[in-house]
VOBARO-605070 format. One line per 2 residues: their letters; for each residue x, y, z of N, C-alpha, C. Coordinates in steps of 0.2 Angstrom, whole numbers. Example, Ala and Ser with C-alpha at 12.3 -4.5 7.8 and 13.67 -1.06 7.14 Angstrom:
residues 2
as) 66/-28/39/62/-22/39/66/-16/39  64/-11/35/68/-5/36/64/0/39
END
This chain:
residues 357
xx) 4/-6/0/0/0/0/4/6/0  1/14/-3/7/17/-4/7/21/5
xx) 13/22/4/17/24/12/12/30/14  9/31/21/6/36/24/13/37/31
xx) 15/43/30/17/47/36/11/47/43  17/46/45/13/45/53/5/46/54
xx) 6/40/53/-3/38/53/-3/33/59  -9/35/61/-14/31/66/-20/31/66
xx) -21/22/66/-26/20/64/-31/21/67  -39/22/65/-42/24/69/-46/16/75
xx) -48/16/80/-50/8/82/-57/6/78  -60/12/76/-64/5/73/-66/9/64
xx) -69/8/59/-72/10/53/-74/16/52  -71/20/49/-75/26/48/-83/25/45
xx) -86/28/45/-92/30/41/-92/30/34  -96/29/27/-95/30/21/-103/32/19
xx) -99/37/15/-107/39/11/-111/33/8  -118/38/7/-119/31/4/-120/33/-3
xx) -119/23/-4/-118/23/-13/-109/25/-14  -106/27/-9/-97/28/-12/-95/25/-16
xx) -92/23/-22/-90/19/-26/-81/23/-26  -76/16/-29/-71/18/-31/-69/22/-38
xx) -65/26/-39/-64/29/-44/-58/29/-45  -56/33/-52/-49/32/-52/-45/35/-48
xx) -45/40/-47/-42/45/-40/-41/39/-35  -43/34/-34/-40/31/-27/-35/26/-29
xx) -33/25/-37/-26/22/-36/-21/26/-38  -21/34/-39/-19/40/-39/-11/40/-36
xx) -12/37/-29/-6/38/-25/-7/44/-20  -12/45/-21/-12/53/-16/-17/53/-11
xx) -18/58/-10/-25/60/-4/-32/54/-4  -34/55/-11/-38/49/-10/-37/42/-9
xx) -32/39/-11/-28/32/-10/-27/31/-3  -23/37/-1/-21/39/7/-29/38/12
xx) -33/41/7/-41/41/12/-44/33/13  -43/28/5/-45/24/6/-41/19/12
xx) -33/20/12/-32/16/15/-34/18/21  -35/24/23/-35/23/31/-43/23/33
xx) -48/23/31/-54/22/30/-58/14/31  -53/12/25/-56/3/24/-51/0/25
xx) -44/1/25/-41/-5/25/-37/-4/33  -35/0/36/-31/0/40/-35/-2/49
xx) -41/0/46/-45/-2/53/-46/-9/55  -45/-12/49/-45/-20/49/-39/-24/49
xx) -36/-21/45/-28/-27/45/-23/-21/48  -25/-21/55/-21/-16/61/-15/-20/65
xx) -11/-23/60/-4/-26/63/3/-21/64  7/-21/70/12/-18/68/15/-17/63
xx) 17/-19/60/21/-20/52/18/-15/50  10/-15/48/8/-12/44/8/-5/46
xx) 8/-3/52/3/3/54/12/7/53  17/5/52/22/8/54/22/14/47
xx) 19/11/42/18/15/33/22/16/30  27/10/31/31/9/27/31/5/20
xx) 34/5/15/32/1/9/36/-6/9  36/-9/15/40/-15/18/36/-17/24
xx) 37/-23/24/37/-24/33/41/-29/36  43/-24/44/47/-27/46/44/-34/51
xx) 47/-38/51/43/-44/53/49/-49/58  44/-51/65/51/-56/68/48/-65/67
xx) 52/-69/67/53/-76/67/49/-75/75  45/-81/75/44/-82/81/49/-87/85
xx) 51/-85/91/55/-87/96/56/-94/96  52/-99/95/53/-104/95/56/-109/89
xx) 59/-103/85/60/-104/77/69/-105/78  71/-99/83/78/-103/86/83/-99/81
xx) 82/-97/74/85/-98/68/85/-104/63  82/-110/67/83/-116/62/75/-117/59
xx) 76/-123/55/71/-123/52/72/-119/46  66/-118/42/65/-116/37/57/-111/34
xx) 59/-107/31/52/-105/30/49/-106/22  40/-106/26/38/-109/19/33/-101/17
xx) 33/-100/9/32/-97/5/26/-98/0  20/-93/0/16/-96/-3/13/-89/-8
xx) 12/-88/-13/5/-83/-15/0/-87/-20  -4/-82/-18/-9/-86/-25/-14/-77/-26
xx) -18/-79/-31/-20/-74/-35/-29/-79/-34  -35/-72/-32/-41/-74/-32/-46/-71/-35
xx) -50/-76/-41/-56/-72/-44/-60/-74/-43  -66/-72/-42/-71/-78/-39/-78/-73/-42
xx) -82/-79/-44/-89/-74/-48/-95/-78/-44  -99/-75/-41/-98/-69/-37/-94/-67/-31
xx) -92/-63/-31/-86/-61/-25/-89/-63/-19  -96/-64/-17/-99/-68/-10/-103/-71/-11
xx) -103/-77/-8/-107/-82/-10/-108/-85/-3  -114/-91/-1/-114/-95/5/-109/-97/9
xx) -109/-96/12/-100/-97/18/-97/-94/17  -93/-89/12/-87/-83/11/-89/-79/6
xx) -82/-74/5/-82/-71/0/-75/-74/-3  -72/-66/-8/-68/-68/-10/-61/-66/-5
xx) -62/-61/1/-60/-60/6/-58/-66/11  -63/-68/12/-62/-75/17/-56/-80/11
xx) -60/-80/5/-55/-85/0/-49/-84/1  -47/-76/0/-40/-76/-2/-35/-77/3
xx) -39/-75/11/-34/-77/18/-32/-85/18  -39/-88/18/-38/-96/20/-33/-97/13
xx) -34/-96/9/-30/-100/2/-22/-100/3  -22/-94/7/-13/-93/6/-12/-96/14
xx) -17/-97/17/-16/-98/25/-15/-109/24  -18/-110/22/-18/-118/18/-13/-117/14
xx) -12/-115/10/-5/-115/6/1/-117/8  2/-113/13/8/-114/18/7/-119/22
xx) 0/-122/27/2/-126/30/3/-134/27  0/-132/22/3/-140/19/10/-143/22
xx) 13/-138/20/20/-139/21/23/-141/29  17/-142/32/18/-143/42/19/-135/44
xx) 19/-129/40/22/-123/44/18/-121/49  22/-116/52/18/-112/56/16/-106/52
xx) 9/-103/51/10/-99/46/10/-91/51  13/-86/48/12/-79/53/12/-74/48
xx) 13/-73/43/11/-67/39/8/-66/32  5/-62/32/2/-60/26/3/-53/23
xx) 4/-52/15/1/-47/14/-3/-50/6  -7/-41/6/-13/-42/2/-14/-37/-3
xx) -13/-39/-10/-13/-34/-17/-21/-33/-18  -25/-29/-22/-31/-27/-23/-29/-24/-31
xx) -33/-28/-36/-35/-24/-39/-43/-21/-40  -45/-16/-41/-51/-9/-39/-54/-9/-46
xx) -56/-11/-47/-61/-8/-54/-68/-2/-53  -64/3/-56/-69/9/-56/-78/8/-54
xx) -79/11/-51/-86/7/-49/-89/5/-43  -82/1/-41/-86/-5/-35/-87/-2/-29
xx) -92/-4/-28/-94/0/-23/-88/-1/-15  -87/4/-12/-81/5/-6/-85/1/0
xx) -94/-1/1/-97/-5/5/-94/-12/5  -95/-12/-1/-93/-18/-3/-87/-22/1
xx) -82/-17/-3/-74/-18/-1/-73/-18/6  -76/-13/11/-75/-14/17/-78/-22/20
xx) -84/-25/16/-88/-33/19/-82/-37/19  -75/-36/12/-73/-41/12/-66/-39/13
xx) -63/-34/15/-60/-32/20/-63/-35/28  -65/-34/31/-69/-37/37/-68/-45/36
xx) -71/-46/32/-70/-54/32/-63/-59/31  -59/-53/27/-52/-55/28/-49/-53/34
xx) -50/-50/37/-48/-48/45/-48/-54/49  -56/-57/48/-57/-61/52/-56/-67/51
xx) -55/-70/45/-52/-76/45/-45/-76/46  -39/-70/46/-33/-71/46/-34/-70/54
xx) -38/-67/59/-37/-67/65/-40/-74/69  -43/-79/66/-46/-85/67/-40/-92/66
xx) -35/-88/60/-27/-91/58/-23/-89/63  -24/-84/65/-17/-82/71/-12/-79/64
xx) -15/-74/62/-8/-74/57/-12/-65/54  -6/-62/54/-6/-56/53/-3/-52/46
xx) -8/-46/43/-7/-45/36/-5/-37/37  1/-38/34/8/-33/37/11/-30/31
xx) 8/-31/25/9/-27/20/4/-29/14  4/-22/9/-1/-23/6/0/-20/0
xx) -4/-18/-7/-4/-15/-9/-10/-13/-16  -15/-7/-17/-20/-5/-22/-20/-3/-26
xx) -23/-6/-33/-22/-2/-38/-31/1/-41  -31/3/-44/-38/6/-47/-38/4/-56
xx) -42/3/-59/-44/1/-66/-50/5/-69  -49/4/-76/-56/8/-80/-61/5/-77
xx) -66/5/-77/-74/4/-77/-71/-1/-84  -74/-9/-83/-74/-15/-88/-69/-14/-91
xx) -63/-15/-86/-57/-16/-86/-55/-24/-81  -60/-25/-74/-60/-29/-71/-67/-33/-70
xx) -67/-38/-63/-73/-38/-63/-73/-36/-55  -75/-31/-53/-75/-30/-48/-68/-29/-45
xx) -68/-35/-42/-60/-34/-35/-59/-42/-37  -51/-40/-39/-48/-46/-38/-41/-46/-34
xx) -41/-50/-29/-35/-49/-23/-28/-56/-24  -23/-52/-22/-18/-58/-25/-14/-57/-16
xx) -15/-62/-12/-11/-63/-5/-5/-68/-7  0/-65/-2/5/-67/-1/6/-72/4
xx) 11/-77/8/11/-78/15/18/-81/16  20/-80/24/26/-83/24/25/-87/30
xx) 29/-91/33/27/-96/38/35/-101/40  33/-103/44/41/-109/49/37/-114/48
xx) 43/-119/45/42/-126/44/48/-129/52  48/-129/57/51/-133/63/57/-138/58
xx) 63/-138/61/67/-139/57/68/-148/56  63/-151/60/62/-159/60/57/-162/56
xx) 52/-157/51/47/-158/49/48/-155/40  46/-163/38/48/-164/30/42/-167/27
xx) 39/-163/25/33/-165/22/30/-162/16  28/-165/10/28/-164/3/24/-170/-3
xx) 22/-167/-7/19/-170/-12/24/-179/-15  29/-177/-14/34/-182/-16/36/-186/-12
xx) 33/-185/-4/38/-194/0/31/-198/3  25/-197/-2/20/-204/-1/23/-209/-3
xx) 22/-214/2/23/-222/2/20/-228/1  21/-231/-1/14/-239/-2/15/-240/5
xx) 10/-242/7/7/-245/13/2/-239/18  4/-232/13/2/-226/18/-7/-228/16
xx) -9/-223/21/-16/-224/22/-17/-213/19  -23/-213/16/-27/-208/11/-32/-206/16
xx) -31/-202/21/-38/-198/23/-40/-191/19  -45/-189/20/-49/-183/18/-53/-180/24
xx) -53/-175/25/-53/-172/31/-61/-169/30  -66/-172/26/-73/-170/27/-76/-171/19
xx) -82/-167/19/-87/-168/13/-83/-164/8  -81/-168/1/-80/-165/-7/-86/-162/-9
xx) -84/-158/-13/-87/-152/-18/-91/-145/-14  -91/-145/-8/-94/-142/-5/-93/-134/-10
xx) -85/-131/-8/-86/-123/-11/-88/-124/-20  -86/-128/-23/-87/-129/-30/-95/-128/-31
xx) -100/-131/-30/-105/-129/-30/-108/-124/-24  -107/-123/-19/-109/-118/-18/-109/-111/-22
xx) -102/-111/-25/-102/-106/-28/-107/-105/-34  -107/-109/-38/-108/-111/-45/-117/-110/-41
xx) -120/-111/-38/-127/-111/-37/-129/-104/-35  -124/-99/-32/-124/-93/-29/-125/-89/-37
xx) -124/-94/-42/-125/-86/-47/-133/-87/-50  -135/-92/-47/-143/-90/-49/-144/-91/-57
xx) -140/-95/-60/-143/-95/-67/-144/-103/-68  -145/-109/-62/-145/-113/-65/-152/-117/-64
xx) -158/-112/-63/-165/-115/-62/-167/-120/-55  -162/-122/-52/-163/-123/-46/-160/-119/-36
xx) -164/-120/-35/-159/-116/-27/-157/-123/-24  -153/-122/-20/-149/-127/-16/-145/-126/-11
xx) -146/-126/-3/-142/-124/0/-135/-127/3  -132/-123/0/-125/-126/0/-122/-122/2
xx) -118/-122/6/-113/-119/8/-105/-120/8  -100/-113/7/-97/-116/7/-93/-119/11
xx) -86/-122/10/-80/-125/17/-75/-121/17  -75/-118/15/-68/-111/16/-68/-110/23
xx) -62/-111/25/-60/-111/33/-51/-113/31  -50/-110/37/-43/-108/38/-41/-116/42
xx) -35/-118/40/-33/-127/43/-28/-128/46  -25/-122/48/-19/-125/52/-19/-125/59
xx) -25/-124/63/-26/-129/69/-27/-137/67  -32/-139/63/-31/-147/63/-24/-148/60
xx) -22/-145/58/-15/-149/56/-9/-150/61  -10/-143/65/-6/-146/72/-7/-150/75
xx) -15/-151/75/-17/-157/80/-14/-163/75  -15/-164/70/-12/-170/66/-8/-171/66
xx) -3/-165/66/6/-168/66/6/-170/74  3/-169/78/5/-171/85/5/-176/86
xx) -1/-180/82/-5/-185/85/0/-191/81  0/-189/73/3/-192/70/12/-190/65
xx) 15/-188/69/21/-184/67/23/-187/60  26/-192/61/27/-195/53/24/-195/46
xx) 17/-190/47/14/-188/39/20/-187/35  17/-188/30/23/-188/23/19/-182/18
xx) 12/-181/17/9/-178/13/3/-174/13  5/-167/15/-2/-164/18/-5/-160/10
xx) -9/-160/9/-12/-157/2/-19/-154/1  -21/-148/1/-28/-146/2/-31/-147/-7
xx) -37/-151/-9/-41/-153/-15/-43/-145/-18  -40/-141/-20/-43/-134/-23/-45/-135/-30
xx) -43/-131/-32/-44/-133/-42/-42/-141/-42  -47/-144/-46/-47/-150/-50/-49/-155/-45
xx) -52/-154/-40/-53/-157/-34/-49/-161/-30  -52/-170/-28/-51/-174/-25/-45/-176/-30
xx) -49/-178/-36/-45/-183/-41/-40/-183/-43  -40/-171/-46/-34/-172/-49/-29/-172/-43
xx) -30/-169/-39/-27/-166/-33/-21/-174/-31  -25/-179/-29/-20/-185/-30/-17/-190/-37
xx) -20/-188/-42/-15/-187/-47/-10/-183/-48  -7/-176/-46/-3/-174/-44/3/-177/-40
xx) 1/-180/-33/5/-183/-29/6/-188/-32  2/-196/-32/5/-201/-37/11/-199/-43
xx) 10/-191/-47/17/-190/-51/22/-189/-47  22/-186/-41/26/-183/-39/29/-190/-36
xx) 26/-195/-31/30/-198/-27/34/-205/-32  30/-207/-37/29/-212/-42/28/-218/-36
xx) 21/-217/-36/16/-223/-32/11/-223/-36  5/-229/-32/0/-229/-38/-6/-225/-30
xx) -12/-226/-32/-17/-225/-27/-25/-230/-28  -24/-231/-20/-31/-235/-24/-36/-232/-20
xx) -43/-229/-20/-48/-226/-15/-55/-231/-15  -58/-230/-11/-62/-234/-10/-71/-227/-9
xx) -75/-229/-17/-79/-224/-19/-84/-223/-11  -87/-229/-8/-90/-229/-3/-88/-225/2
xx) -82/-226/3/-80/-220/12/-78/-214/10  -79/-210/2/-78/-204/2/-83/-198/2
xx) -85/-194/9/-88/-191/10/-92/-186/5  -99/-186/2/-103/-182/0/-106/-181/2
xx) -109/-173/2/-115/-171/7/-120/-175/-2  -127/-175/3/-133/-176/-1/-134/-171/-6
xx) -133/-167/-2/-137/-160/-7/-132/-158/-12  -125/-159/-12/-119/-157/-17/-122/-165/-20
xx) -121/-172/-20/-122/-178/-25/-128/-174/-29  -134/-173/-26/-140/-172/-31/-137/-165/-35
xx) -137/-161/-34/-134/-156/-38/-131/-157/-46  -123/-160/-40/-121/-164/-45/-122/-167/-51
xx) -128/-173/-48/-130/-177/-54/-135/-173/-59  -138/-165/-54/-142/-163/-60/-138/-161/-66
xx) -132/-158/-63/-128/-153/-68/-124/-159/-72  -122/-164/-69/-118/-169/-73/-111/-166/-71
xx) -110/-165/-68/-104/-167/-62/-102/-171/-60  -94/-172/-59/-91/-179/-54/-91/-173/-48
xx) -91/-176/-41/-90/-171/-35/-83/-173/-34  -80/-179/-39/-72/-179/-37/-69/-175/-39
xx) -72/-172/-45/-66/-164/-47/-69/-158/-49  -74/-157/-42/-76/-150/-40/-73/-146/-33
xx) -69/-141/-35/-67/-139/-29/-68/-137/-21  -64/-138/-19/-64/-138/-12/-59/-131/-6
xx) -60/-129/-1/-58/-122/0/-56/-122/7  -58/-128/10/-57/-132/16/-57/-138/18
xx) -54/-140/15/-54/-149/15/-47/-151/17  -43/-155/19/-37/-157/20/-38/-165/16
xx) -32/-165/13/-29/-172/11/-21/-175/15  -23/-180/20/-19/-184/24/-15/-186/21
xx) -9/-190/20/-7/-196/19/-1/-197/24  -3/-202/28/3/-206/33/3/-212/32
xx) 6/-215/37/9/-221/38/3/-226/42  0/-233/40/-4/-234/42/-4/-234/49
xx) 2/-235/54/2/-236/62/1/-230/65  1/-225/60/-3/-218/66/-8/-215/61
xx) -14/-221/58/-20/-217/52/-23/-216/58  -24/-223/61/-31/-221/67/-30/-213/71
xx) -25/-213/74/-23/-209/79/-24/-201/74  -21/-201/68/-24/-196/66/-27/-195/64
xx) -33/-199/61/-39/-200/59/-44/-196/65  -42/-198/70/-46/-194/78/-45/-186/78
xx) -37/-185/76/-35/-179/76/-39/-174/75  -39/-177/68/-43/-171/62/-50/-173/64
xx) -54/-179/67/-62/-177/69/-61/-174/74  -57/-172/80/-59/-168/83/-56/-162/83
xx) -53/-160/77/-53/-152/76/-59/-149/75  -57/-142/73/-64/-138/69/-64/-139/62
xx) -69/-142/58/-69/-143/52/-68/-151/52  -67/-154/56/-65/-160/52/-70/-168/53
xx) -76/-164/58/-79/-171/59/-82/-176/55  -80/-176/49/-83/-180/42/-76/-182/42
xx) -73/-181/43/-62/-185/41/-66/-193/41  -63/-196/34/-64/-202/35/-57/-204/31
xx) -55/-211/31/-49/-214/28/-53/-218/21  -49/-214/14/-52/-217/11/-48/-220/4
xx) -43/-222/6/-40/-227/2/-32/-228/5  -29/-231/-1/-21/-233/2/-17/-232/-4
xx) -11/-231/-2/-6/-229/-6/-2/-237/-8  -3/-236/-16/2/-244/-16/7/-243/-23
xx) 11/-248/-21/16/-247/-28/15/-248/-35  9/-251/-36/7/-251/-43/-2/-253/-43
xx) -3/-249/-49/-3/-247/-54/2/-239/-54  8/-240/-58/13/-234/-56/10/-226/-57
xx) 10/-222/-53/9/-216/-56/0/-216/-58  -4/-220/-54/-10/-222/-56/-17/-219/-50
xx) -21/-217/-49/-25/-217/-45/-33/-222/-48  -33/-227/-45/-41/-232/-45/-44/-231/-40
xx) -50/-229/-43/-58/-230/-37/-61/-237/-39  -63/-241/-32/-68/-245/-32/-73/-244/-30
xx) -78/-244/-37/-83/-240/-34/-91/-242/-32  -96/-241/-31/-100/-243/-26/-103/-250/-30
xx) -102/-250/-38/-103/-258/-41/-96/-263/-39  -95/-261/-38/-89/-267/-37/-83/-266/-43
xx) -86/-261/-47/-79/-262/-51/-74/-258/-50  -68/-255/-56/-64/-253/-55/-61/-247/-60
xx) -64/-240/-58/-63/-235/-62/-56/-230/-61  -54/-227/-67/-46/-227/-65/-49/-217/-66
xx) -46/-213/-60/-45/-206/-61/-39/-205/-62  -42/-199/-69/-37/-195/-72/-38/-190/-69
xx) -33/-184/-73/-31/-178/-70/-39/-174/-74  -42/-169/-70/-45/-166/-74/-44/-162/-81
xx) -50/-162/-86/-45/-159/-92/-48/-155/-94  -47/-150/-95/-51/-144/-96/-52/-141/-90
xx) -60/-137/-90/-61/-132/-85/-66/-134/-86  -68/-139/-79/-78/-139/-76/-78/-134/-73
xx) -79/-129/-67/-82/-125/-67/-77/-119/-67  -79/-114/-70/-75/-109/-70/-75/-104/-65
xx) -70/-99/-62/-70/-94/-58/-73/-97/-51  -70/-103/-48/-72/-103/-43/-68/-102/-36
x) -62/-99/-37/-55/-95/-31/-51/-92/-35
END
């Protein structure tokens, strides 16, 4: 965000006309950029780092980091059509997405910052809902958004606001965990019901002649993974199902460790009301996205124990175990599915639903 002199934030939101919209003038650099930031964004992401208005921030390891270990590195870029939908917006998406990002990696996540692109127009209400809601999902992660930066766009130049977050985080220097060290004999859990964000969103835009209450699963995951790494330290493969969902999401792993996968169709959790959807639209709910789901993979002698882990987090009491890692078919994922046969998942190809993170 551009540098304000000696600025103090106010404790709670200023007031905003009504109907305010942004305009060019707010990615200017100047007085009104300056008004936006102290107006919408600084009453919400009020972390040191940032309040200091600098166009840096200074940031410390937490104590227990020692100097060892290592840190994990995450951005990702968020569009999402329509920006709020059942269980989040694009605000709550963009915290959790980079807050998951990093914990995959076992870290401890602790910072964030947040880029905005502004499209002439949008209303400054607005902005403030999903500012507010990025507050609160980063305060629900324990993790703090310490720099930032806004730009402003013609009028159908964008679509609204699209936000690109950053995040950094300590991986503990005993803790090696990645797409590549799955093993045959590991056990496959899923930390809850598939498809959930995928259709909720896609039902949010109201053009498909049905309503459906779906909500989404966007939630921040690095409480149950702590509880998981405790329970179960030796995980090899932590992975959240986003784009491409369940299936391609384990195609990826199988290329990366060169194992096969074999899942079992019965024990993988879908809600009722995402299956019937699904089948209206002609949907697999294997590769429709997910925005809070965890994908496990350990060693069979500690599935049970963190199989528990994750039901007794937040978010996790549908965690079921639902396949096993084996050495062949190589580089392969098969479902056994509810007839007793044997259907092999591929990577997904193309684009089933479009602008859903």
């Amino acid at each position: 965000m551009t540098t304000i002199q000696s600025f103090e934030g106010p404790s709670c939101p200023l007031p905003l006309q009504h109907n305010e919209t942004i305009v060019m003038g707010h990615g200017s650099g100047g007085k009104m950029t300056q008004d936006l930031i102290k107006n919408v964004f600084y009453p919400y992401f009020n972390s040191t780092p940032l309040s200091e208005g600098n166009d840096f921030a200074r940031a410390a390891l937490p104590e227990s980091a020692n100097l060892k270990g290592r840190l994990s590195i995450s951005t990702d870029c968020h569009s999402v059509s329509p920006i709020q939908f059942p269980g989040g917006d694009i605000g709550k998406l963009a915290v959790c997405g980079t807050v998951n990002d990093m914990c995959m990696s076992g870290a401890l996540p602790l910072y964030l910052t947040a880029g905005f692109i502004l499209e002439e127009g949008f209303p400054i209400a607005t902005l403030q809902q999903i500012v507010a809601s990025m507050a609160a999902a980063a305060q629900e992660a324990g993790v703090a958004i310490v720099a930032g930066d806004t730009k402003v766009v013609e009028h159908g130049k964008a679509d609204g606001v699209y936000i690109t977050t950053s995040g950094i985080g300590w991986i503990p220097e005993s803790r090696t965990i990645g797409g590549q060290y799955a093993q045959p004999g590991d056990v496959v859990i899923i930390s809850g019901s598939i498809g959930d964000h995928g259709m909720a969103v896609l039902t949010a835009r109201g053009d498909l002649g049905f309503e459906a209450d779906i909500q989404s699963d966007v939630a921040p995951l690095n409480l149950m993974i702590a509880n998981l790494l405790q329970a179960a330290p030796n995980t090899h493969v932590l992975r959240d199902p986003t784009r491409g969902g369940l299936a391609t999401t384990l195609n990826e792993i199988v290329q990366q460790s060169g194992v096969g996968m074999i899942l079992n169709e019965t024990e993988i959790p879908v809600r009722p009301v995402v299956r019937t959807a699904c089948e209206m639209l002609g949907f697999d709910p294997l590769y429709v996205a997910n925005e809070g789901k965890l994908i496990a993979i350990l060693p069979a002698a500690e599935a049970q124990a963190g199989l528990q882990a994750i039901q007794d987090s937040p978010y996790g009491d549908q965690a079921a175990i639902i396949g096993e890692v084996v050495a062949q078919p190589l580089k392969r994922v098969l479902l056994r599915t509810e007839m007793g046969t044997t259907r092999i998942l591929d990577t997904l190809a193309g684009e089933m639903l479009p602008r859903i993170c």
